[in-house]
C-alpha positions as CSV (number, residue, x, y, z in Angstrom):
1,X,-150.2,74.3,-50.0
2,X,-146.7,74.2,-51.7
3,X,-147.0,74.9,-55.4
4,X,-144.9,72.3,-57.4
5,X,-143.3,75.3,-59.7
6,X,-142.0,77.6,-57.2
7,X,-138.8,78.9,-59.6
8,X,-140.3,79.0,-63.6
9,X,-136.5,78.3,-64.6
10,X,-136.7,74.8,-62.1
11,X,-138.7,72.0,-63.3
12,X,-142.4,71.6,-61.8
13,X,-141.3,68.0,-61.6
14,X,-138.1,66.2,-60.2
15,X,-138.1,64.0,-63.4
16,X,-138.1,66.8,-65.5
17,X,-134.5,67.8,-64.3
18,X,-132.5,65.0,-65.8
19,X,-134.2,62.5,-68.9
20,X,-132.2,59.4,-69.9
21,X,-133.7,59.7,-73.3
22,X,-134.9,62.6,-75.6
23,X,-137.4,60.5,-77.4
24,X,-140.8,62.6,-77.7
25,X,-142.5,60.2,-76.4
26,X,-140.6,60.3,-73.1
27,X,-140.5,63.9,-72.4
28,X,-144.3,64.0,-73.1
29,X,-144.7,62.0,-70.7
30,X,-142.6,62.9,-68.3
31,X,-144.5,66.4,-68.7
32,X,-147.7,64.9,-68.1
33,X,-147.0,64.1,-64.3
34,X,-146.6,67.8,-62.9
35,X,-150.1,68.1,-64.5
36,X,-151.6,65.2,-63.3
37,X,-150.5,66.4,-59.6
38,X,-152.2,69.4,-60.3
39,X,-155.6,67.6,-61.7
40,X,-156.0,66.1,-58.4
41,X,-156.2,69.6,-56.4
42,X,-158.1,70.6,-58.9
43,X,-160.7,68.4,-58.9
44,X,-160.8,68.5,-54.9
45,X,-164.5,69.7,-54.1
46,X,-163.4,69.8,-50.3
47,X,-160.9,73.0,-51.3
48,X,-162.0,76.9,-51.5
49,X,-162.3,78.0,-55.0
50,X,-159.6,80.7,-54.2
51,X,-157.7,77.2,-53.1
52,X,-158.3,75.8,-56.6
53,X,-157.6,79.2,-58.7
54,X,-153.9,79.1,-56.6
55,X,-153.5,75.3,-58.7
56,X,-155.2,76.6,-61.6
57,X,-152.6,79.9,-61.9
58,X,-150.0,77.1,-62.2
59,X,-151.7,74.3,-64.2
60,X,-152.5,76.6,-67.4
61,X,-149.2,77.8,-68.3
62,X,-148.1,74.5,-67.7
63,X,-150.4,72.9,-69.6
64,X,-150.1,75.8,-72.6
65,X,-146.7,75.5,-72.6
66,X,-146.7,71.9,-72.9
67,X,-149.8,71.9,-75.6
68,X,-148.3,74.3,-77.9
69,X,-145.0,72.4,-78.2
70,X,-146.5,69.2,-78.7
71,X,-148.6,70.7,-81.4
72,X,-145.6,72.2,-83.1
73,X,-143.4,69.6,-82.9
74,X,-145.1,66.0,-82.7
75,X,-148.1,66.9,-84.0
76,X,-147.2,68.2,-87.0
77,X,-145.1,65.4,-88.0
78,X,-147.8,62.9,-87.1
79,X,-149.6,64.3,-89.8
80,X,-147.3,63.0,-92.3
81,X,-148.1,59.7,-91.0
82,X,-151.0,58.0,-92.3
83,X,-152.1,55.8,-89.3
84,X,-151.4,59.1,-86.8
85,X,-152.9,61.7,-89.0
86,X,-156.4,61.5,-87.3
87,X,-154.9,61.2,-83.7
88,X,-152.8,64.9,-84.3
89,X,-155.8,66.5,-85.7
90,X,-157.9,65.6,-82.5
91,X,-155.6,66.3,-80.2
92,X,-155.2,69.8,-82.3
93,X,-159.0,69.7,-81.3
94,X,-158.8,68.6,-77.7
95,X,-156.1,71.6,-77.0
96,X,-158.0,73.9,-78.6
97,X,-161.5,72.9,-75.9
98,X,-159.1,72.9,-72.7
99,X,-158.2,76.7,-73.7
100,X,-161.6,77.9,-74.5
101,X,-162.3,76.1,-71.0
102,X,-159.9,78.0,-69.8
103,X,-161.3,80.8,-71.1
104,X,-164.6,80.4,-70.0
105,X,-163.6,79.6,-66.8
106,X,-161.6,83.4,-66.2
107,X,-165.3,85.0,-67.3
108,X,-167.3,83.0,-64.5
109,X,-168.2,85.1,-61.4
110,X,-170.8,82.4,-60.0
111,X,-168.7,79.9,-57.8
112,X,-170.4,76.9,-58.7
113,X,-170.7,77.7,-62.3
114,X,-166.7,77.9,-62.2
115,X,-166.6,74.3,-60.4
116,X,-168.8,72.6,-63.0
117,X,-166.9,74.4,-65.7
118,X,-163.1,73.4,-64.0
119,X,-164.7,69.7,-63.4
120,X,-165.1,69.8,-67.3
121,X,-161.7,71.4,-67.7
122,X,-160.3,69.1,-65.6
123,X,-162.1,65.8,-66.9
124,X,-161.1,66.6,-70.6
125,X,-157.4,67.1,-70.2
126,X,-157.3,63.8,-67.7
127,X,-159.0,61.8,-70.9
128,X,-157.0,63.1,-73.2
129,X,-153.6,62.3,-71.2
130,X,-155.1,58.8,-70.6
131,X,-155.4,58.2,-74.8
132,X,-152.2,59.8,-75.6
133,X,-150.3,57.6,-72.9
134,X,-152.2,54.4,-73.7
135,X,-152.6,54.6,-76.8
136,X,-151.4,57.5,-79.1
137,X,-148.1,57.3,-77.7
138,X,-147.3,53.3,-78.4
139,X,-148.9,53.7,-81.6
140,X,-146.3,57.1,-82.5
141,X,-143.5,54.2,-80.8
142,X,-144.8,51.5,-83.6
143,X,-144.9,54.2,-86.3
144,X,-141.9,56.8,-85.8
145,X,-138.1,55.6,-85.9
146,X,-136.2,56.3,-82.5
147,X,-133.8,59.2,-84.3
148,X,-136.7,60.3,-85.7
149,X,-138.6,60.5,-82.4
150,X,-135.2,62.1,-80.9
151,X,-135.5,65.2,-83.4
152,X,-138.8,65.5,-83.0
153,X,-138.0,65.5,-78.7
154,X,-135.3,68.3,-79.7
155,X,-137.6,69.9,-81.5
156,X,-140.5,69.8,-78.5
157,X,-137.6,70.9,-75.8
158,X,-136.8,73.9,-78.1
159,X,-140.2,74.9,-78.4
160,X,-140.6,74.9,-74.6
161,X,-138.0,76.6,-74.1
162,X,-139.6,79.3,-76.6
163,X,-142.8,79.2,-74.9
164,X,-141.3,79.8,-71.1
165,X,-142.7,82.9,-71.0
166,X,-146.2,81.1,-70.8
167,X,-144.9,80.2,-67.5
168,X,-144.7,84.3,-66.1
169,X,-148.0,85.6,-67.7
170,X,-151.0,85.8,-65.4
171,X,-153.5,82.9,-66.5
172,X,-156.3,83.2,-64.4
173,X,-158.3,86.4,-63.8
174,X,-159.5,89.3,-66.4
175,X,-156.6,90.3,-67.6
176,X,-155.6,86.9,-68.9
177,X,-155.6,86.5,-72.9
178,X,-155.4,83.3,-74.7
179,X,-152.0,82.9,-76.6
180,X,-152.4,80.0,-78.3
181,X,-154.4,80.6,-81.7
């Protein structure tokens, strides 16, 4: 199995090279489909769990990386937006779940323990993809100006950048510890 991120300073995903926009709502996106690639080995019963934790060791610094930038960047301006307000504050809470997941996951010895617990992990960041792309997203189009939603994607590229390091720190295993507070 080829990993999709086989260089951390080379995109995980060919569109992720080259955007004709820098609208937030774009580059989320466009970071949602490395992940969604990785969801499906994930959630493959038919592989090893040693075949999943390979995926896994790529998907959570990903998926970190991502989180916390979207948190510091589009979140927090959705909360100075009436109509988005609630819709920051649970995905706050949804990011939040998928690390403790996370977390739970590295402490589980018993292999099909870890496979219910990764089927959770898994299912939860899939819904919450699904809502922001077909519906949290429009609605931040409807409510958010284009140059403001183009500062706001500076600001999430910057803050990816920052967090790039989430891409060389072990995830998976014992020694892993959460980074996102």
């Amino acid at each position: 199995m080829e990993n999709l991120r086989t260089d951390p300073r080379k995109p995980a995903f060919e569109g992720d090279a080259i955007l004709a926009s820098d609208d937030v709502i774009d580059l989320i996106s466009e970071d949602h489909k490395p992940l969604k690639k990785l969801l499906e080995i994930l959630k493959d019963d038919s592989l090893e769990r040693s075949e999943r934790e390979a995926s896994l060791e790529e998907f959570v610094p990903l998926l970190l990386q991502h989180a916390k930038a979207e948190q510091e960047s589009l979140y927090t301006k959705m909360k100075s937006y009436e109509h988005l307000r609630m819709h920051a504050f649970a995905g706050e809470t949804e990011h939040a779940m998928a690390e403790e997941l996370v977390q739970k996951l590295n402490a589980t010895p018993d292999d099909d323990e870890w496979k219910a617990k990764l089927k959770v992990l898994a299912e939860a960041v899939e819904h919450h993809i699904r809502e922001e792309e077909d519906e949290i997203l429009p609605e931040v189009g409807r409510e958010i100006d284009q140059m403001t939603r183009k500062e706001i994607g500076d600001e999430y590229q910057a803050l990816k950048g920052d967090y790039s390091l989430l891409l060389q720190k072990p995830h998976v295993g014992p020694e892993w510890e959460p980074v996102i507070e």
